[in-house]
ROFIMI-602940 format. One record per residue: residue in three letters; x, y, z of N, C-alpha, C in turn. Coordinates in nm, 3 decimals. Last residue first. Layout:
code: ALA n.xx: X n.yy: Y n.zz: Z ca.xx: X ca.yy: Y ca.zz: Z c.xx: X c.yy: Y c.zz: Z
...
This chain:
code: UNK n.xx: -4.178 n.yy: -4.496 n.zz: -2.451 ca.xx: -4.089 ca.yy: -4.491 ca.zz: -2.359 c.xx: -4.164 c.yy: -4.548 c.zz: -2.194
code: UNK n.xx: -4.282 n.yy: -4.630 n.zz: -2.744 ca.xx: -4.247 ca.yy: -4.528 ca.zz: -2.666 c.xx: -4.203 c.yy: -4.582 c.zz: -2.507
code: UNK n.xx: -4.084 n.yy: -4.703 n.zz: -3.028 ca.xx: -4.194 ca.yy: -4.777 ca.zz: -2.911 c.xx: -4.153 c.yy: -4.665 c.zz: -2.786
code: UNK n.xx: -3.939 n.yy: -4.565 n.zz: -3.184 ca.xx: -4.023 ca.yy: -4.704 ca.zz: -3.261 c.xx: -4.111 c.yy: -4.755 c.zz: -3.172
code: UNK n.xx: -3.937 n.yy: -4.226 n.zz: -3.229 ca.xx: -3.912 ca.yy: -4.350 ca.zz: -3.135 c.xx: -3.988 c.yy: -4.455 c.zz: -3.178
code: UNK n.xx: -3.757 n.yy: -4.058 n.zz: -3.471 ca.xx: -3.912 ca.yy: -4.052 ca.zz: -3.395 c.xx: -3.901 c.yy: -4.230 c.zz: -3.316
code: UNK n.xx: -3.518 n.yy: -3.778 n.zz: -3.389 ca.xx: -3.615 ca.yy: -3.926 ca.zz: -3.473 c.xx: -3.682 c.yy: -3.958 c.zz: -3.403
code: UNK n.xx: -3.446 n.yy: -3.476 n.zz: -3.473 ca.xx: -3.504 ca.yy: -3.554 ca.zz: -3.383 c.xx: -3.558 c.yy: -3.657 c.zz: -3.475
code: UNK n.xx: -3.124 n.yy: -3.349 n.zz: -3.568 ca.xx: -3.255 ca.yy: -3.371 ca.zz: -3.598 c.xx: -3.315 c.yy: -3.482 c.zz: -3.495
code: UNK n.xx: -2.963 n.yy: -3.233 n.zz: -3.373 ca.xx: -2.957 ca.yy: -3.205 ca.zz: -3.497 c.xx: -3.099 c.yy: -3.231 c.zz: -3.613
code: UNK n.xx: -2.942 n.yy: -3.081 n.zz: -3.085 ca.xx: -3.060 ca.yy: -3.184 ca.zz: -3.180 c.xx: -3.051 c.yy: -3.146 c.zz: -3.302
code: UNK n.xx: -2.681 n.yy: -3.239 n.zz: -2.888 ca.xx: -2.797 ca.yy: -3.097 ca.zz: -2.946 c.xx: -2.871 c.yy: -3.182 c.zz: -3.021
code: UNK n.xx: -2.433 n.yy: -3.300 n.zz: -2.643 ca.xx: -2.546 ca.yy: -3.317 ca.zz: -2.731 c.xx: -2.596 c.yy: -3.215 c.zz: -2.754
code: UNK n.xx: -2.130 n.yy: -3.297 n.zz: -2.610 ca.xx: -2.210 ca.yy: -3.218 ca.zz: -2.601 c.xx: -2.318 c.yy: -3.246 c.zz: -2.712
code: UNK n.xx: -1.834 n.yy: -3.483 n.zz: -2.448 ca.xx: -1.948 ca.yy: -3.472 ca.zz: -2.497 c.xx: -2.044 c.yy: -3.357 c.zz: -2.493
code: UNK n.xx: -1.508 n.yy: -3.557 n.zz: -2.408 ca.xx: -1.566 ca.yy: -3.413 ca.zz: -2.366 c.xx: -1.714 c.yy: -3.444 c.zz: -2.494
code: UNK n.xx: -1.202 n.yy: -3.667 n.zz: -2.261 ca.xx: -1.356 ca.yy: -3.682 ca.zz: -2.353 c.xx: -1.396 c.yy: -3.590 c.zz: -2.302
code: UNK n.xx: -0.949 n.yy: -3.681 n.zz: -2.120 ca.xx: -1.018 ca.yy: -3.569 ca.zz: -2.212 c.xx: -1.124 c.yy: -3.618 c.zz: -2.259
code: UNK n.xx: -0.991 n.yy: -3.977 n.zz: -1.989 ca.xx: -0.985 ca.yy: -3.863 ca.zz: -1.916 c.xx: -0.973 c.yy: -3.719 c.zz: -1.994
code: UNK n.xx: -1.229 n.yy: -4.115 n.zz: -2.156 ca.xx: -1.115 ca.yy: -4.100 ca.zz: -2.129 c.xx: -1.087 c.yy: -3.982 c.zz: -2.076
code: UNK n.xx: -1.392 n.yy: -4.288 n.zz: -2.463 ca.xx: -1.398 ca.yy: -4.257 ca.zz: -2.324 c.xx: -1.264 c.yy: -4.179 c.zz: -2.309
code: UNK n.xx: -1.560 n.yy: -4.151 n.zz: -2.759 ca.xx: -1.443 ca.yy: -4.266 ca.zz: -2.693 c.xx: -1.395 c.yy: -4.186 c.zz: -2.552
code: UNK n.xx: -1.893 n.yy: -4.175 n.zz: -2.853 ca.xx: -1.752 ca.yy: -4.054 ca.zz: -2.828 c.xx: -1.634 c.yy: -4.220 c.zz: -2.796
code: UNK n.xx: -2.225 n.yy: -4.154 n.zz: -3.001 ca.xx: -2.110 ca.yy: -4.210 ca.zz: -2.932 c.xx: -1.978 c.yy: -4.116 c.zz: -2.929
code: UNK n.xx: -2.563 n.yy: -4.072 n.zz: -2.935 ca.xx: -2.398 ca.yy: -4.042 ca.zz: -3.010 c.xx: -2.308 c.yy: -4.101 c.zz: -2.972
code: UNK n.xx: -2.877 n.yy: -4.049 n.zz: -3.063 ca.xx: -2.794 ca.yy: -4.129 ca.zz: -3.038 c.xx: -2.654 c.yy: -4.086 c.zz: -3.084
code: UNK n.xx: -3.210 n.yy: -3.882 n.zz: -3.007 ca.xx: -3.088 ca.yy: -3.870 ca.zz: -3.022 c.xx: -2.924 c.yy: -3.951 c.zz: -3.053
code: UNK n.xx: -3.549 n.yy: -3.951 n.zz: -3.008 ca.xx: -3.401 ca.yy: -3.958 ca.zz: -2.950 c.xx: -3.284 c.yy: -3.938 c.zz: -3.049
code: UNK n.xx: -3.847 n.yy: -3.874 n.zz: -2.848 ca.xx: -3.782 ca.yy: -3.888 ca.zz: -2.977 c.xx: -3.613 c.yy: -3.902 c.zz: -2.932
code: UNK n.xx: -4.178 n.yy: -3.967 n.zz: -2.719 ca.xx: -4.076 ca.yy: -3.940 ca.zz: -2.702 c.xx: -3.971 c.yy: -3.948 c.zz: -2.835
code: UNK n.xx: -4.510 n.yy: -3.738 n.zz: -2.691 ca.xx: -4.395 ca.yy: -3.867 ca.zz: -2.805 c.xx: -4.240 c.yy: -3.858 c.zz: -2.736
code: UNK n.xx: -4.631 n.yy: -3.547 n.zz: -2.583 ca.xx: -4.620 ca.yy: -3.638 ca.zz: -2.541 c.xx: -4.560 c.yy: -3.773 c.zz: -2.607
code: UNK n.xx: -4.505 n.yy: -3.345 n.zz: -2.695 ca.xx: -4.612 ca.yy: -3.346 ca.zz: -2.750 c.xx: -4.680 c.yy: -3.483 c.zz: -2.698
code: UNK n.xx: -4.198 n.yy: -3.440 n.zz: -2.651 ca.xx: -4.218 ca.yy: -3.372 ca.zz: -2.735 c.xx: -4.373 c.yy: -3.379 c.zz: -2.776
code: UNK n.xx: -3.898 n.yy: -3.547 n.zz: -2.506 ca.xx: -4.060 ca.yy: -3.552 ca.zz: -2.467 c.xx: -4.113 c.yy: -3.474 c.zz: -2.506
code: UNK n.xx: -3.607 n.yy: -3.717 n.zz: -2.586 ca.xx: -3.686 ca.yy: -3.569 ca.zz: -2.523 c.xx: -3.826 c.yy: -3.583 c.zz: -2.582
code: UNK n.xx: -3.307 n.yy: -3.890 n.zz: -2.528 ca.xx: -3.456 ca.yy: -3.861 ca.zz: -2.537 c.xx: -3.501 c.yy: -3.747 c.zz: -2.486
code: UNK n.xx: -3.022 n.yy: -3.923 n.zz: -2.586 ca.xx: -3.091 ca.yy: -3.838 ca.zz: -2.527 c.xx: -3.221 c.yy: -3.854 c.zz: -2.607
code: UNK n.xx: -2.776 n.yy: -4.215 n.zz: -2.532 ca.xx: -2.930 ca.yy: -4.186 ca.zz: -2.587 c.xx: -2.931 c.yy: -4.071 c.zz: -2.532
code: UNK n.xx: -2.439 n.yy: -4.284 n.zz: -2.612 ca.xx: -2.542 ca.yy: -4.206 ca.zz: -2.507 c.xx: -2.667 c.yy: -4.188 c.zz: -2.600
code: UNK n.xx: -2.180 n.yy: -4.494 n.zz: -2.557 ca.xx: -2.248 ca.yy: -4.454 ca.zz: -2.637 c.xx: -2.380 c.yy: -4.390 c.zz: -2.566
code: UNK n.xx: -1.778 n.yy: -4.565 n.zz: -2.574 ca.xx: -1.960 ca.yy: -4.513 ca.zz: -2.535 c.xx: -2.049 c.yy: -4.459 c.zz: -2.579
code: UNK n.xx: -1.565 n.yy: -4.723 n.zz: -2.631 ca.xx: -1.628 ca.yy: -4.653 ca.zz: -2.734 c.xx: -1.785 c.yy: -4.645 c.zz: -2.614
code: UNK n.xx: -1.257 n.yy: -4.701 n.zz: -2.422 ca.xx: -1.427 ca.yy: -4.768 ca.zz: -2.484 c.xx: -1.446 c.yy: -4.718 c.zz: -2.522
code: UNK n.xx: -1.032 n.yy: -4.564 n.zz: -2.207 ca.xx: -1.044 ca.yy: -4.567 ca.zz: -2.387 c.xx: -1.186 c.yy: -4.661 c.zz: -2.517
code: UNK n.xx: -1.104 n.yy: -4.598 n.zz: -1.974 ca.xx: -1.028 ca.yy: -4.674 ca.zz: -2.017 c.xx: -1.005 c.yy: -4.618 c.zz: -2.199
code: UNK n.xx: -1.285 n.yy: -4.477 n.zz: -1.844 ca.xx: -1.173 ca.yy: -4.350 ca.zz: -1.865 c.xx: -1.046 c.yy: -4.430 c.zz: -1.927
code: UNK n.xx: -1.639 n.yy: -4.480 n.zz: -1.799 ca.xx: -1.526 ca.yy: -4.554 ca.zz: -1.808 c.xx: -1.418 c.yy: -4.451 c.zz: -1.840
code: UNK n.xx: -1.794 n.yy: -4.273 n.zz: -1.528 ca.xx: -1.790 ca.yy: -4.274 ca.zz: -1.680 c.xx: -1.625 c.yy: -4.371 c.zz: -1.696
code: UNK n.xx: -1.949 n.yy: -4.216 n.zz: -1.269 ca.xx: -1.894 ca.yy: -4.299 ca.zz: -1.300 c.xx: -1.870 c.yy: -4.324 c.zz: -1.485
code: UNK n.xx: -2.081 n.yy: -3.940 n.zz: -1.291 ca.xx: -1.958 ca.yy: -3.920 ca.zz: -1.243 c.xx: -1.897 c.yy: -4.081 c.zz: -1.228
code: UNK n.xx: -2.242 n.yy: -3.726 n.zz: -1.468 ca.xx: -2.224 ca.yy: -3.844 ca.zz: -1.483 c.xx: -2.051 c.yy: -3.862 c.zz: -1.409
code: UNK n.xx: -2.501 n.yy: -3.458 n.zz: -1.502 ca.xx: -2.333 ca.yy: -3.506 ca.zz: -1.490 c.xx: -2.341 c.yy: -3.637 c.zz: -1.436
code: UNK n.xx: -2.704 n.yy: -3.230 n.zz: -1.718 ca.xx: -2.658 ca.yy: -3.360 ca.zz: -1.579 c.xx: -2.533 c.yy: -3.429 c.zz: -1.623
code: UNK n.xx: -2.875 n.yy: -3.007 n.zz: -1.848 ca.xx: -2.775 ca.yy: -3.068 ca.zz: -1.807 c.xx: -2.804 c.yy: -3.232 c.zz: -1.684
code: UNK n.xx: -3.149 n.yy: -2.924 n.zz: -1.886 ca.xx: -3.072 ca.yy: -2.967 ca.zz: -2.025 c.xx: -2.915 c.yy: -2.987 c.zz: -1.955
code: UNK n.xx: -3.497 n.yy: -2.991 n.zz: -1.737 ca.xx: -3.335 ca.yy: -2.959 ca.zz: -1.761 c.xx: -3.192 c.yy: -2.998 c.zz: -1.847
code: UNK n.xx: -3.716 n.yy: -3.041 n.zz: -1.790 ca.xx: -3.667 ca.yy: -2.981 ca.zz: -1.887 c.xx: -3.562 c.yy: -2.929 c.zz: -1.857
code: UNK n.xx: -3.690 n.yy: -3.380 n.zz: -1.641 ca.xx: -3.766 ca.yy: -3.251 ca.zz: -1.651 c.xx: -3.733 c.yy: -3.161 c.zz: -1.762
code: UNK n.xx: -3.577 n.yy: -3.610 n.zz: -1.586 ca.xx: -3.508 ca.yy: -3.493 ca.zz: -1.583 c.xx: -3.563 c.yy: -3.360 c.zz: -1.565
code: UNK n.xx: -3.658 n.yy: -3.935 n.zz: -1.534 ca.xx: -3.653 ca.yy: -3.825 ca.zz: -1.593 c.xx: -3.620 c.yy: -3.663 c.zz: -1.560
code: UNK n.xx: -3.319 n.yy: -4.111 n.zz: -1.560 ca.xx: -3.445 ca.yy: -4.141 ca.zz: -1.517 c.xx: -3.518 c.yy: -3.969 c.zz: -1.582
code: UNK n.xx: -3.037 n.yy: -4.181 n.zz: -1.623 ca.xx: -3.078 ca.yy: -4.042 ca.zz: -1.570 c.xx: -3.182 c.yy: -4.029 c.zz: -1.461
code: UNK n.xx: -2.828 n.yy: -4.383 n.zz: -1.609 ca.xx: -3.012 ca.yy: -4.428 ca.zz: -1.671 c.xx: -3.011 c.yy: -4.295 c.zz: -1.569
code: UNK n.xx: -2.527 n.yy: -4.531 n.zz: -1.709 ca.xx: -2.592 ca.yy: -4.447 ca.zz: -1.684 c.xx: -2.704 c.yy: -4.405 c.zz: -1.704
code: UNK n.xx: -2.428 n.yy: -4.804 n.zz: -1.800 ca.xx: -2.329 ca.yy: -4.695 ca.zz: -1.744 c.xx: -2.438 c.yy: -4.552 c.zz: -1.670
code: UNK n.xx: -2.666 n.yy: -4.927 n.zz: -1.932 ca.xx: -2.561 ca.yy: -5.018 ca.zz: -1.781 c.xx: -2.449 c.yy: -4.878 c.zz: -1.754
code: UNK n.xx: -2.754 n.yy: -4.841 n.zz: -2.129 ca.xx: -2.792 ca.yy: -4.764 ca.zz: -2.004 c.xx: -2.694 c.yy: -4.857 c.zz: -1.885
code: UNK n.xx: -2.784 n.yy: -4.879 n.zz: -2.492 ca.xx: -2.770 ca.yy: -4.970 ca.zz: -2.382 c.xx: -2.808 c.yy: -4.781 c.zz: -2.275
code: UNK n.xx: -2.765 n.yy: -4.821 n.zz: -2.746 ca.xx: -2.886 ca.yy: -4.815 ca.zz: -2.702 c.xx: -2.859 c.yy: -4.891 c.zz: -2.571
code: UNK n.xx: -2.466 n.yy: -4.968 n.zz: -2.848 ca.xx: -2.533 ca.yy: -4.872 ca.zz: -2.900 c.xx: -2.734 c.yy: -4.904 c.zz: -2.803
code: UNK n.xx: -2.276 n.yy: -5.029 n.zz: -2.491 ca.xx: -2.327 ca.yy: -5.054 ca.zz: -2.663 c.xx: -2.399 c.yy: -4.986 c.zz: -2.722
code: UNK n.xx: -2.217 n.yy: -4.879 n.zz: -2.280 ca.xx: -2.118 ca.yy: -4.982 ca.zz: -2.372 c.xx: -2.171 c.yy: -5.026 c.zz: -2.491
code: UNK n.xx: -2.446 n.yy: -4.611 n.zz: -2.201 ca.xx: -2.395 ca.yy: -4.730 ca.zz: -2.222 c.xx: -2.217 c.yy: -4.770 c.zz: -2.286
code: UNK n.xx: -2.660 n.yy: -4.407 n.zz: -2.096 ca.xx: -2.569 ca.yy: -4.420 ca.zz: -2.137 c.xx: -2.459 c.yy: -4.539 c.zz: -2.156
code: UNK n.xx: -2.960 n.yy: -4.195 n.zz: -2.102 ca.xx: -2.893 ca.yy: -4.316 ca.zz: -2.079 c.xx: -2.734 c.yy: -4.285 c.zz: -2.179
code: UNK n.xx: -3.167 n.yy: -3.905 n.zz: -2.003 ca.xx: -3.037 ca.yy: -3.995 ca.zz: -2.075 c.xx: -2.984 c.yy: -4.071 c.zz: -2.025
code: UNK n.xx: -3.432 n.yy: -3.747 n.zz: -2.068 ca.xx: -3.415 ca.yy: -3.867 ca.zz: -2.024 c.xx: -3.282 c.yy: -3.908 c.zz: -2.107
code: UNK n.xx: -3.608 n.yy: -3.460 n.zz: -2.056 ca.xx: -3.518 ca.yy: -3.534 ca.zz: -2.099 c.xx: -3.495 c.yy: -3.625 c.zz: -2.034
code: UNK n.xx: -3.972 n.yy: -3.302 n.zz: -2.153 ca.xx: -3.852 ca.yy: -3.332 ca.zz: -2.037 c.xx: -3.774 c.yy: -3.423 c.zz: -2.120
code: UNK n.xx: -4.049 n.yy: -3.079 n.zz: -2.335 ca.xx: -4.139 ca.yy: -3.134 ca.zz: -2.213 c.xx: -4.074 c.yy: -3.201 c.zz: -2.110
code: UNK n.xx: -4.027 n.yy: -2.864 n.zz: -2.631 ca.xx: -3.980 ca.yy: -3.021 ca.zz: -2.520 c.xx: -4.030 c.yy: -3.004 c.zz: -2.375
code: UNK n.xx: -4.059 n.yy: -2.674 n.zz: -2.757 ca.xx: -4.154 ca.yy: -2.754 ca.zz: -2.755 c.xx: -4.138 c.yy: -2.889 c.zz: -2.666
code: UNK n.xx: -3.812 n.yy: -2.526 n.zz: -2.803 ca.xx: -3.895 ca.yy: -2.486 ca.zz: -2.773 c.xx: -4.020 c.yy: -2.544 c.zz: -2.718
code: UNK n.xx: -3.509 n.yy: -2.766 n.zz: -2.756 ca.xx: -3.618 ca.yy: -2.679 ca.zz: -2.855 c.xx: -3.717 c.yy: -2.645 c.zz: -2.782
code: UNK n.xx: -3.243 n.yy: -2.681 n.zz: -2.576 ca.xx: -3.362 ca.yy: -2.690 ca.zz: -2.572 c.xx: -3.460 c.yy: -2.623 c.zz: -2.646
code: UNK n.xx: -2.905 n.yy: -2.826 n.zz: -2.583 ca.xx: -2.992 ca.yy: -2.752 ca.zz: -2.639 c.xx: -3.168 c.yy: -2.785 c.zz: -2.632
code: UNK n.xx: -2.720 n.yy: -2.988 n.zz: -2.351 ca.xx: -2.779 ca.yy: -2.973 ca.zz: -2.461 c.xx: -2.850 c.yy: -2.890 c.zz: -2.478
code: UNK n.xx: -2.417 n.yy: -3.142 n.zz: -2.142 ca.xx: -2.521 ca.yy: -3.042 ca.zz: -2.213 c.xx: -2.632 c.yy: -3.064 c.zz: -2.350
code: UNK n.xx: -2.290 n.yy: -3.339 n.zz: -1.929 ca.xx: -2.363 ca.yy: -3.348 ca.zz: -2.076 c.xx: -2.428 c.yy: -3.243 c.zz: -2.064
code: UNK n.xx: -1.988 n.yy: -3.344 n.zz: -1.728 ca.xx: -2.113 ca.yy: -3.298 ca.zz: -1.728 c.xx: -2.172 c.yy: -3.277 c.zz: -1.893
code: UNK n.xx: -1.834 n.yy: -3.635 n.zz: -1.577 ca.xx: -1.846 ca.yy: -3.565 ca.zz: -1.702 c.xx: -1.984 c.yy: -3.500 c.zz: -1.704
């Protein structure tokens, strides 16, 4: 599955995880990305789970994140953006 997103003006690089629980990465830890706003994920469950994905982005040297979940499966189809950025409780 390939994740997109939108790049504000001011971001510095991305980092996405992806999990079985809310804030987890056992399915998928990017590492950092740079300011590229894609990457694909080619072990993704296809059982019907609820997954759940962090996008962090590197903003002024703060990191801030994103959090969405979807339900797995051979149509899932994810696309992050930044609706609003929150501010990280402990940086990265």
């Amino acid at each position: 599955m390939t994740f997109t997103w939108t790049n504000p003006s001011n971001s510095d690089n991305y980092w996405l995880d992806i999990g079985d629980a809310p804030g987890g990465n056992d399915i998928y830890q990017s590492g950092n990305l740079g300011n590229v706003t894609t990457t694909t994920v080619t072990d993704m469950p296809s059982n019907g789970e609820e997954v759940y994905g962090t996008l962090w982005t590197l903003i002024g040297g703060q990191w801030y994140y994103n959090s969405y979940q979807w339900q797995s499966g051979p149509n899932s189809s994810k696309k992050a953006g930044h609706p609003e950025l929150r501010k990280q409780l402990s940086k990265r």
